[in-house]
VEXDREN-2710 file (C-alpha; in Angstrom, 1 decimal):
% VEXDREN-2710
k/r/px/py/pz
1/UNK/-56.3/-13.7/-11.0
2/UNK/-54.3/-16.0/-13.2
3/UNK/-52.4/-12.5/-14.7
4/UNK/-51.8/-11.7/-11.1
5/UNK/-50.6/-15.2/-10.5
6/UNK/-48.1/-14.4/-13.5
7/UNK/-46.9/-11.6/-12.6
8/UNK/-46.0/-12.5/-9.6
9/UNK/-44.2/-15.2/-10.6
10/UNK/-42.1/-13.7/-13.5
11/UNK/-41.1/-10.7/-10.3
12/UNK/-39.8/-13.5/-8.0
13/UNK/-38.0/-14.8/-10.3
14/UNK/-36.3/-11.8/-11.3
15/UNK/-35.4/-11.4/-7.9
16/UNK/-34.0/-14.4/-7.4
17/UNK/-31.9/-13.7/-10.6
18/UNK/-30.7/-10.2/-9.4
19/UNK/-30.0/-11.7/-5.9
20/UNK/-27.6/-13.9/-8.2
21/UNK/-25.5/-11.8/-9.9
22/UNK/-21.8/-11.3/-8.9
23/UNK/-19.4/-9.0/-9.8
24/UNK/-17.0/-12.0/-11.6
25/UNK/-14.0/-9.2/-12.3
26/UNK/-12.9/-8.8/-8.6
27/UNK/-13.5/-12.8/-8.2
28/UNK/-11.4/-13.1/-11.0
29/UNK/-8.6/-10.8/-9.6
30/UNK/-8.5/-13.1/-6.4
31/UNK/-7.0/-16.3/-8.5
32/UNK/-8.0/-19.9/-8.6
33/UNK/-7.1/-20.4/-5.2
34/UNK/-9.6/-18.2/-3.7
35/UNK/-11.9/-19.7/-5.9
36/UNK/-11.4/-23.5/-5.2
37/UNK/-11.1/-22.1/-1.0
38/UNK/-14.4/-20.8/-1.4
39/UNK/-15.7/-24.2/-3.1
40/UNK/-14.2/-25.9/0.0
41/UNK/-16.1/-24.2/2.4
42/UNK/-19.4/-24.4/0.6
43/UNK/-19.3/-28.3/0.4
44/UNK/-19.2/-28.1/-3.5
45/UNK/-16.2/-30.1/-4.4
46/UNK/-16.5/-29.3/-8.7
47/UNK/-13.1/-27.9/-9.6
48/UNK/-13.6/-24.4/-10.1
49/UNK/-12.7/-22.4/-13.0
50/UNK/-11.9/-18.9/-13.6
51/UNK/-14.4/-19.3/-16.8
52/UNK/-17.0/-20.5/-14.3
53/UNK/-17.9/-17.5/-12.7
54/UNK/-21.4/-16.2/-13.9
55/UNK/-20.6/-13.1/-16.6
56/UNK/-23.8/-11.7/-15.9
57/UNK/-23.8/-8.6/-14.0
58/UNK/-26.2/-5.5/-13.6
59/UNK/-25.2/-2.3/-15.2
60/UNK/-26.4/0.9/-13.7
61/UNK/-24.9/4.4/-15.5
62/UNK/-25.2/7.0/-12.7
63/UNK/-26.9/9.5/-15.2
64/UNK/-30.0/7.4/-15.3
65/UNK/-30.1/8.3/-11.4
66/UNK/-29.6/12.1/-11.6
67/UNK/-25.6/12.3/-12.0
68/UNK/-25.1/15.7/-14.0
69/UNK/-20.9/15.4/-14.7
70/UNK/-21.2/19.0/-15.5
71/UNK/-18.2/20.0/-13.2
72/UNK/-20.5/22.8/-10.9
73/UNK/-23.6/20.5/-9.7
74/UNK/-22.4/18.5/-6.7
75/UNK/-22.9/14.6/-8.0
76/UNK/-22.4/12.8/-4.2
77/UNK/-25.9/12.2/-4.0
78/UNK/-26.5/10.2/-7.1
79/UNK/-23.3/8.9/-7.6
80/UNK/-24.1/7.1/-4.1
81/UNK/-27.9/6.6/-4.8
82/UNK/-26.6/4.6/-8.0
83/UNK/-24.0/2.5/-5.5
84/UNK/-26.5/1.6/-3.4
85/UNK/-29.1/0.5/-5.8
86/UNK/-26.4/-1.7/-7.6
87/UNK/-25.6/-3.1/-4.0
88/UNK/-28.8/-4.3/-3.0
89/UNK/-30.1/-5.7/-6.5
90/UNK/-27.1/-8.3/-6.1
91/UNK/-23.9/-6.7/-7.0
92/UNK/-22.6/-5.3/-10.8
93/UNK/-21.3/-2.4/-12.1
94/UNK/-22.2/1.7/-12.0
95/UNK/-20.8/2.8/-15.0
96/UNK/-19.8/7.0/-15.2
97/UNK/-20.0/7.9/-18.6
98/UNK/-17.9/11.2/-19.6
99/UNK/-18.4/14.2/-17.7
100/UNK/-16.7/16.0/-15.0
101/UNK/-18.4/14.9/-11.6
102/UNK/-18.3/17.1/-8.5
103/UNK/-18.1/15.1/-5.2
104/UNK/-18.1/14.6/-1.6
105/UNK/-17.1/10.7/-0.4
106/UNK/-18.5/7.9/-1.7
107/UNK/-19.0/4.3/0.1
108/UNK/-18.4/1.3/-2.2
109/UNK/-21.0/-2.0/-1.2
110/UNK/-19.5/-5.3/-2.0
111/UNK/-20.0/-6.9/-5.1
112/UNK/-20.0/-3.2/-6.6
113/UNK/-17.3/-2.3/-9.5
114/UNK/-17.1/1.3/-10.4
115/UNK/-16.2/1.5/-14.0
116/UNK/-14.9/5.2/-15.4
117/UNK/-15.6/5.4/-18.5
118/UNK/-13.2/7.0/-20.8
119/UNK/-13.2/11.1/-20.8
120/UNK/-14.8/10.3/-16.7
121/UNK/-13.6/12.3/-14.2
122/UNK/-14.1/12.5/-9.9
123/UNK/-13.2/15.8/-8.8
124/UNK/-13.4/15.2/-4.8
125/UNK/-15.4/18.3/-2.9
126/UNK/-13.4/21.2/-1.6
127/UNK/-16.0/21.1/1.5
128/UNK/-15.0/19.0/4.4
129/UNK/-18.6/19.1/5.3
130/UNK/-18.5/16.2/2.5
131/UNK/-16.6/14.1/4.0
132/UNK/-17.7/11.4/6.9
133/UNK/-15.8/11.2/9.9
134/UNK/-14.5/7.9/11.7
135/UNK/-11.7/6.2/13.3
136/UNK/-9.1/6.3/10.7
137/UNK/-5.5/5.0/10.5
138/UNK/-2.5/7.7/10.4
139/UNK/0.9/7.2/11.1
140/UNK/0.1/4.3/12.5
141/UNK/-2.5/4.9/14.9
142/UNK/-6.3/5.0/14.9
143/UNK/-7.3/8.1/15.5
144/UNK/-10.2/10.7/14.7
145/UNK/-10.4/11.5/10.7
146/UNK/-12.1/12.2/7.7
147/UNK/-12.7/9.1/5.6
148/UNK/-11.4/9.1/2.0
149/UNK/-12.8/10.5/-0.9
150/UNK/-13.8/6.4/-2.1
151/UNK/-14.1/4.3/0.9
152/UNK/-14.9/0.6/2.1
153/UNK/-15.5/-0.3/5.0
154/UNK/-15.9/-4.2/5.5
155/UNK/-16.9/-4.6/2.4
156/UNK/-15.8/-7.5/-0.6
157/UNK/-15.8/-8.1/-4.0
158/UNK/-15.3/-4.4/-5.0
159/UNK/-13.3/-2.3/-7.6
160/UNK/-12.7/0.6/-9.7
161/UNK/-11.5/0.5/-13.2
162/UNK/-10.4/3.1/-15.9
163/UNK/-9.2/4.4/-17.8
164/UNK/-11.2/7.2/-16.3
165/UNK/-9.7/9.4/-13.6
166/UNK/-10.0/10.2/-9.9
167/UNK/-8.6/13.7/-8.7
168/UNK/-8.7/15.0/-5.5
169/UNK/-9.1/18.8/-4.6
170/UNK/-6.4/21.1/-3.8
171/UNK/-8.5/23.0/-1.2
172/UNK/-7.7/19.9/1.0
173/UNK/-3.9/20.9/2.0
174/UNK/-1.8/19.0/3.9
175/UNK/-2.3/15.8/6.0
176/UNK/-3.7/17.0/9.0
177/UNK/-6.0/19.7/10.2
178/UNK/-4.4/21.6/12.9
179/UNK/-6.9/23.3/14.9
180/UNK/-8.6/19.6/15.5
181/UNK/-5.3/17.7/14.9
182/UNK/-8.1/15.4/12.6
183/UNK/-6.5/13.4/9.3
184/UNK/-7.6/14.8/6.7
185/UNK/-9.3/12.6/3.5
186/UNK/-6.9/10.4/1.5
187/UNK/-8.6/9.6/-2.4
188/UNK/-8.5/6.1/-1.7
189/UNK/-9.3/4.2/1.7
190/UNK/-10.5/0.2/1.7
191/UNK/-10.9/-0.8/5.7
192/UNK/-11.1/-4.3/6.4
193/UNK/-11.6/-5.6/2.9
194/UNK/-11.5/-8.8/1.0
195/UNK/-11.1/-8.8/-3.0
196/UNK/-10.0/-5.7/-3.7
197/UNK/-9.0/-4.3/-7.4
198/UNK/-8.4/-0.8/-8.8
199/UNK/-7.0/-0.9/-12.3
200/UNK/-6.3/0.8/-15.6
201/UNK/-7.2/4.5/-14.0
202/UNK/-5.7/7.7/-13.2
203/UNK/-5.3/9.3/-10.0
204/UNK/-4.5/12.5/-8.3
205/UNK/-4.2/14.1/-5.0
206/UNK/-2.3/16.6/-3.5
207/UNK/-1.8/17.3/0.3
208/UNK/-2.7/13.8/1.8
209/UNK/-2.2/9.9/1.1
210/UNK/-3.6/9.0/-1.8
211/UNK/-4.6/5.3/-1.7
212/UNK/-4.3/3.6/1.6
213/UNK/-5.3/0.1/1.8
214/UNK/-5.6/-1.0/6.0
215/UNK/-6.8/-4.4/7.0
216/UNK/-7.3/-6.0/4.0
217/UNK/-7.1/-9.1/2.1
218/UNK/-6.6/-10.2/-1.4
219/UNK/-5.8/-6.3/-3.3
220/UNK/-4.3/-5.6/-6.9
221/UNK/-3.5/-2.6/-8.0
222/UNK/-2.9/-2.6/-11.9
223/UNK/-2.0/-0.3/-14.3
224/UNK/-2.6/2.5/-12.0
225/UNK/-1.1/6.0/-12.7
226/UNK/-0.5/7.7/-9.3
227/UNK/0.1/11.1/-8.8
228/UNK/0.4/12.7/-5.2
229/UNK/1.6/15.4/-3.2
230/UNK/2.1/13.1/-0.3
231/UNK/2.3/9.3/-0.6
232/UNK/1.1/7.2/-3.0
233/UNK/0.0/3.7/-2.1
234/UNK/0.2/3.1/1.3
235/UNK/0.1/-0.9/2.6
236/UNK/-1.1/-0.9/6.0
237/UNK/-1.8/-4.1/7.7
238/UNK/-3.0/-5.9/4.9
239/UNK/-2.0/-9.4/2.8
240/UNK/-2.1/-10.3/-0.2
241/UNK/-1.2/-7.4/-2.4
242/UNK/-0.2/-7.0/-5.9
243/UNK/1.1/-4.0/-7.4
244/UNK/2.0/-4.6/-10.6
245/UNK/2.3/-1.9/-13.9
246/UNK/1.9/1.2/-12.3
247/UNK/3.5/4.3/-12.6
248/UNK/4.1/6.8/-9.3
249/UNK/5.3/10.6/-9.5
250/UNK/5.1/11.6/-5.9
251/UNK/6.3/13.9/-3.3
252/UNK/6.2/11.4/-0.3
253/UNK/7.1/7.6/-0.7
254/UNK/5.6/6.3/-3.8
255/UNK/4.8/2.9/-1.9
256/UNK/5.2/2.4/1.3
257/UNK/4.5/-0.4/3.7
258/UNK/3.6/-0.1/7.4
259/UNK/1.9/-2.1/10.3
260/UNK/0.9/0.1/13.2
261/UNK/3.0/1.9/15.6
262/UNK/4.2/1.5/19.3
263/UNK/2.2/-0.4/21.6
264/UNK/-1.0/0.2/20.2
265/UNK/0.4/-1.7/17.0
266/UNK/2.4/-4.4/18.8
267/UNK/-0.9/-5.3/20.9
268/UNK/-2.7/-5.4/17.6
269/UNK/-0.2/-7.6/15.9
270/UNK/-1.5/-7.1/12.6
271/UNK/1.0/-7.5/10.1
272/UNK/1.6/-6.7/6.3
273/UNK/2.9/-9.8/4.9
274/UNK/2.6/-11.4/1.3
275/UNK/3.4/-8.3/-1.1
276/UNK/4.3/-8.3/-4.5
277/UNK/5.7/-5.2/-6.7
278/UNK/6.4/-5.9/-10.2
279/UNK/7.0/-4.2/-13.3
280/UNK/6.1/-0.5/-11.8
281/UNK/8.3/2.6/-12.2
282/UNK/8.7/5.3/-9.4
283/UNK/9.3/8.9/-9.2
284/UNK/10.0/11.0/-5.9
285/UNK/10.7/14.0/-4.2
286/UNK/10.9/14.3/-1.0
287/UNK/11.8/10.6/0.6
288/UNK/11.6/7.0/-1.0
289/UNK/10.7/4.8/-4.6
290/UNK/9.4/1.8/-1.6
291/UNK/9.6/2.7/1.9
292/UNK/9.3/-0.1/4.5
293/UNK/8.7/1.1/7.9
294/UNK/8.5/3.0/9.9
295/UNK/5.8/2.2/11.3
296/UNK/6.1/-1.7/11.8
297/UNK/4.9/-2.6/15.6
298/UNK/2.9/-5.2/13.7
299/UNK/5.7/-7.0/11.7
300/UNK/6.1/-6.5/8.2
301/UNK/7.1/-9.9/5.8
302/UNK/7.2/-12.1/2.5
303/UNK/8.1/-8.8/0.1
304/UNK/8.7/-9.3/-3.6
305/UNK/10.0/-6.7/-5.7
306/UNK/10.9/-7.7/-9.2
307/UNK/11.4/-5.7/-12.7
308/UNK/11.0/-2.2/-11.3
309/UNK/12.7/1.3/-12.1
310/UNK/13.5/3.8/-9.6
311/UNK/14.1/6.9/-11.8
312/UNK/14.4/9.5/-8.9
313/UNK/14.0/9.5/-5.1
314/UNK/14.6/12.5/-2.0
315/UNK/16.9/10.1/-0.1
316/UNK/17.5/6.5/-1.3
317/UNK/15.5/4.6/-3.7
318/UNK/14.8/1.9/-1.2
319/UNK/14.5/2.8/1.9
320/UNK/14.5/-0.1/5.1
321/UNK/13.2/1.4/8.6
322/UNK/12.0/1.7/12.0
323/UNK/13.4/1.8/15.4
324/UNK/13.8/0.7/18.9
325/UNK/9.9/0.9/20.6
326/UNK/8.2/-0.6/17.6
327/UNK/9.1/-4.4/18.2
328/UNK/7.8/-7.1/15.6
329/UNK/9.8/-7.8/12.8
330/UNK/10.9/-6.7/9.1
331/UNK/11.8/-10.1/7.1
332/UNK/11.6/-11.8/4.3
333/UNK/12.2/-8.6/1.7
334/UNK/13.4/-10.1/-1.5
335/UNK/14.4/-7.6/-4.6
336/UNK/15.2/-8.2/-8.0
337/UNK/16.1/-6.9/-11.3
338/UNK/15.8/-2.9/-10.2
339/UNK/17.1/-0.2/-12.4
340/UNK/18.4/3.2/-9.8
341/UNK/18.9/6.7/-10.9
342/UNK/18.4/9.8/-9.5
343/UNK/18.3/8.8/-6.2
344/UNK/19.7/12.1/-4.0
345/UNK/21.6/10.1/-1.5
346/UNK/21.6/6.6/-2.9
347/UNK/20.3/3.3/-3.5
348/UNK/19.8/1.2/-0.4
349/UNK/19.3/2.1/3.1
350/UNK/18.5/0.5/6.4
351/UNK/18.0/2.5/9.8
352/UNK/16.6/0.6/12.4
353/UNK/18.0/3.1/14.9
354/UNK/15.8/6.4/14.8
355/UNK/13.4/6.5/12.0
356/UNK/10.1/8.1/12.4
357/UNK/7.8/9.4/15.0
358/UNK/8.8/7.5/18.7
359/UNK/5.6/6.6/19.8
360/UNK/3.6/8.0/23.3
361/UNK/3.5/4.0/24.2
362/UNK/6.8/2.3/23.6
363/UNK/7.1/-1.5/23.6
364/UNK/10.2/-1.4/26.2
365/UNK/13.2/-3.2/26.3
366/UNK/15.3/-5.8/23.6
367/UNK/10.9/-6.7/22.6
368/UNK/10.8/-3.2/21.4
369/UNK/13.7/-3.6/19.1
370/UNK/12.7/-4.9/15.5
371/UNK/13.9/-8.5/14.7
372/UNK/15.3/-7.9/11.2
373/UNK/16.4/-11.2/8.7
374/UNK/16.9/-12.1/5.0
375/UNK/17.5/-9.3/3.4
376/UNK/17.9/-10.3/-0.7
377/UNK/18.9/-7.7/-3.1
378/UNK/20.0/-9.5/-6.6
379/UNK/20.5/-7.7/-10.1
380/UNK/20.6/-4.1/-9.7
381/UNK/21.9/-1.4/-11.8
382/UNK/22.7/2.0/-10.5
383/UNK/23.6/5.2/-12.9
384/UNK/25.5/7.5/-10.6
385/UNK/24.0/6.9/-7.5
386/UNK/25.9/8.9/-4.3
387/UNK/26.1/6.0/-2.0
388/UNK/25.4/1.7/-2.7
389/UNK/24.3/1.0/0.0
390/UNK/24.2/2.7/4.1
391/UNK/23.1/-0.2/6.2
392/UNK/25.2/1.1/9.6
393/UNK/22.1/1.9/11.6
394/UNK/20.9/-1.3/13.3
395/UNK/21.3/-2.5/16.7
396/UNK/23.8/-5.1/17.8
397/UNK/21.2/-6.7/20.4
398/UNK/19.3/-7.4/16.9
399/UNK/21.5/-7.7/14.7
400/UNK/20.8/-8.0/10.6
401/UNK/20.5/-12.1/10.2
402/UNK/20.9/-12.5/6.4
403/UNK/21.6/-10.0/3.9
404/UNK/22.5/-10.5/0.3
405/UNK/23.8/-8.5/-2.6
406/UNK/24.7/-10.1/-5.8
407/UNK/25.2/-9.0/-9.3
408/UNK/25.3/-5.3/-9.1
409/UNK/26.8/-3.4/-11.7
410/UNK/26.9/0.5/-12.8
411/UNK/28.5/3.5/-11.3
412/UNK/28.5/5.2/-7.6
413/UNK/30.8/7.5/-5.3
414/UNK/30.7/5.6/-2.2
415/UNK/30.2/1.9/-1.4
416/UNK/28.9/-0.2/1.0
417/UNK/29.0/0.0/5.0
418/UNK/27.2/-2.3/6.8
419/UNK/27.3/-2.8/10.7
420/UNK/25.1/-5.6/13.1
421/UNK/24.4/-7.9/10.2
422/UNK/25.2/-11.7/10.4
423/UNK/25.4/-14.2/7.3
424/UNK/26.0/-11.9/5.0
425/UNK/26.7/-12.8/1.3
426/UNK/28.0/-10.7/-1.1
427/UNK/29.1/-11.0/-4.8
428/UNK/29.4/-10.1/-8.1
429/UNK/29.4/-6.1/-7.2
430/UNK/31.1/-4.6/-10.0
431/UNK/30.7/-0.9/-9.9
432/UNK/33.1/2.1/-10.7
433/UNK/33.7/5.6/-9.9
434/UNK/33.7/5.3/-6.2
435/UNK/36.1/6.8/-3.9
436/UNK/37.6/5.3/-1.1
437/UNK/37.0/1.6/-0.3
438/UNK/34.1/-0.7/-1.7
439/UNK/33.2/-2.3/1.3
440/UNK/33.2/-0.6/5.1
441/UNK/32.1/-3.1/8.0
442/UNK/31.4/-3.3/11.8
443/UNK/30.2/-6.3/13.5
444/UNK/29.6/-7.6/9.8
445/UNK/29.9/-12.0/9.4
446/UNK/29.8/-14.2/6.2
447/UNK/31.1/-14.3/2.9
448/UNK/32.6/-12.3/0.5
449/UNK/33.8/-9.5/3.6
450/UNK/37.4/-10.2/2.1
451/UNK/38.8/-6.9/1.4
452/UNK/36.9/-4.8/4.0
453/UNK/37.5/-2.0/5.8
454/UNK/36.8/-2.3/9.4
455/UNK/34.7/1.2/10.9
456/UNK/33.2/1.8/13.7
457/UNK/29.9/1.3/14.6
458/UNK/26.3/3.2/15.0
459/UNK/25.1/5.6/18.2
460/UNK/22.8/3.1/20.0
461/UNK/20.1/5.0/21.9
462/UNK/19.0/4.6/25.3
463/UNK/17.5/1.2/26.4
464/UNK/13.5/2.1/26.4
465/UNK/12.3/1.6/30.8
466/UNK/9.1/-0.4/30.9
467/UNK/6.0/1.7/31.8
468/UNK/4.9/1.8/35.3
469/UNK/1.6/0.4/33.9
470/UNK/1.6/-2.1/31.1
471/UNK/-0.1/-0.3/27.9
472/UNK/-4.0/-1.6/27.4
473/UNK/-5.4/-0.7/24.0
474/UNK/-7.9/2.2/24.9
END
């Protein structure tokens, strides 16, 4: 009896040392602020320390649960068998050793880092039997899709870490399935998530998104390599974001920030707001280095850029959008210390006029048309870049409050137009080897205009009619 007695002692308090264990890395990530919130709301008022956090954790290889990594045995199974163990045992990490591991979606559980070892690799399922389906964010909208190849869903204090790598398959082509109009999976999708790190890793995918964070709170992205056929990270809705070291070679925008689109976005309101992009360098195809917009029906604020290189872009290296219908607002975008090259058509662009898909349910009226305001743009260098900056395409109802462009130098065909912007400043733009005037405006106020060549200004579309019903979210 008295062995029993011990026994049962030494289990309880085993579990009630698992149930203990958290994953300190993501906490970490979050900052001391988080920390000393969190401290606030339990009542505890000890100053908290980064060095505080428990470094305990459980550590769970996915090999001890049936994981083969031999490229040809499909690992979903115990890759998720080894998640969910981690999960309920407290939180921790599931280490994948080397091996080539075959997979259909995985869910990550809060408190759950998945660390790739070195010589690790996730090769996502060609089957889209293998991949769950829910209400998924595209374009803008939630529609019906196939969730991501590593998902979240509500979940906190999760991560993935390298410097192993994540590649999805080529047998998934393009973005949407036609036959069932479904999205198709992205590599990386966090819904609703708080805490959020993926660093010092490699990823891959080809025909759809690759990493789409939506809803979420509190997210760094570090040292990531991302290579895609489509885009590569794709803010949606979130706050709180760091993207800071990593390196993109895409097709599609190689960041881009959106908010929802149309009415179902602008009932919503859920904005992206308190993003920071530092020390990253971007490569891309098709359309943009960062993309902002178009799809901004919940507003889109406080953006940071500093210390990046934008070594080849489709159209311009940064690229400003949206359009009447949306409503909301794009301010607060602050950029600094950018290096352009190879950007087709240029540096800098804003079109506010008649940039991407006009949604089903328009917000009607001057409400549908973006409020746009400090625009900052400070220490650029462009290397033979077609145009400086095109920023003709906004609306004189909303006209462009604040815009600033200081200390540019470097070389470029064609200057700047601007149309619709009020309290402008510019200064210190000292480029060569453009043809014709430096600066073209329309409807342009503030300082440093002297000089300017006066142009006409943008097509304005059609006033958008209110619906005969107002739009209900259904």
């Amino acid at each position: 009896m008295l062995k029993e007695k011990k026994s049962f002692e030494h289990r309880r308090a085993f579990l009630r040392g698992a149930a203990q264990v958290v994953l300190a890395a993501p906490f970490a990530s979050a900052g001391p602020d988080a920390l000393a919130e969190t401290e606030h709301k339990t009542g505890n008022r000890r100053q908290t320390k980064l060095n505080d956090v428990p470094k305990s954790r459980i550590q769970l290889n996915v090999r001890d649960y049936g994981a083969a990594g031999d490229a040809k045995t499909k690992d979903t199974l115990a890759l998720q068998m080894t998640i969910e163990r981690c999960s309920v045992l407290g939180g921790g990490e599931v280490i994948v050793p080397a091996g080539d591991y075959l997979t259909g979606a995985l869910a990550l559980r809060s408190n759950v880092l998945l660390r790739l070892e070195d010589g690790a690799t996730l090769n996502g399922s060609p089957e889209m039997a293998d991949y769950p389906v829910a209400q998924v964010r595209w374009e803008g909208r939630w529609i019906k899709g196939y969730s991501a190849m590593i998902y979240a869903n509500d979940a906190e204090n999760i991560g993935i870490v390298g410097p192993g790598k994540i590649v999805g398959s080529p047998a998934v082509k393009g973005r949407v399935n036609r036959e069932t109009r479904m999205r198709l999976p992205a590599l990386l999708e966090f819904v609703n998530c708080r805490n959020v790190r993926v660093e010092n890793c490699y990823t891959e995918n080809f025909g759809m998104w690759s990493i789409h964070p939506t809803y979420c709170q509190d997210v760094t992205f570090r040292n990531v390599t991302v290579r895609s056929g489509a885009d590569g990270i794709d803010v949606d809705s979130c706050r709180n974001v760091t993207i800071d070291g990593c390196d993109f070679d895409t097709t599609d925008d190689c960041i881009s920030l959106k908010s929802g689109r149309g009415a179902e976005g602008y009932a919503l309101l859920r904005p992206t707001e308190d993003v920071r992009i530092t020390n990253c360098s971007f490569r891309d195809k098709v359309w943009a280095c960062i993309g902002i917009g178009s799809e901004t029906s919940g507003g889109i604020r406080n953006v940071h850029v500093d210390n990046c290189k934008c070594l080849g872009a489709g159209t311009f290296a940064i690229y400003i959008k949206s359009r009447p219908g949306r409503g909301a607002f794009i301010e607060n975008i602050y950029m600094n210390n950018l290096e352009i090259s190879g950007a087709k058509l240029g540096f800098l662009r804003f079109n506010i006029l008649n940039s991407g898909i006009a949604d089903e349910y328009l917000v009607p009226g001057d409400e549908g048309i973006p409020t746009i305001r400090n625009f900052e743009f400070r220490n650029i260098k462009v290397t033979d870049e077609p145009v400086l900056v095109d920023g003709i395409a906004i609306h004189p109802h909303k006209p462009l409050d604040g815009f600033v462009l200081e200390n540019v130098t470097g070389t470029c065909a064609k200057g700047i137009t601007l149309a619709n912007v009020m309290n402008a400043r510019i200064s210190n733009v000292n480029v060569t080897g453009f043809q014709g005037p430096l600066l073209s405006i329309h409807n342009v106020t503030g300082k440093g205009l002297k000089g300017a060549v006066q142009i006409g200004g943008p097509k304005i579309p059609d006033p958008i009619a209110p619906p005969a019903e107002p739009y209900k979210l259904h």
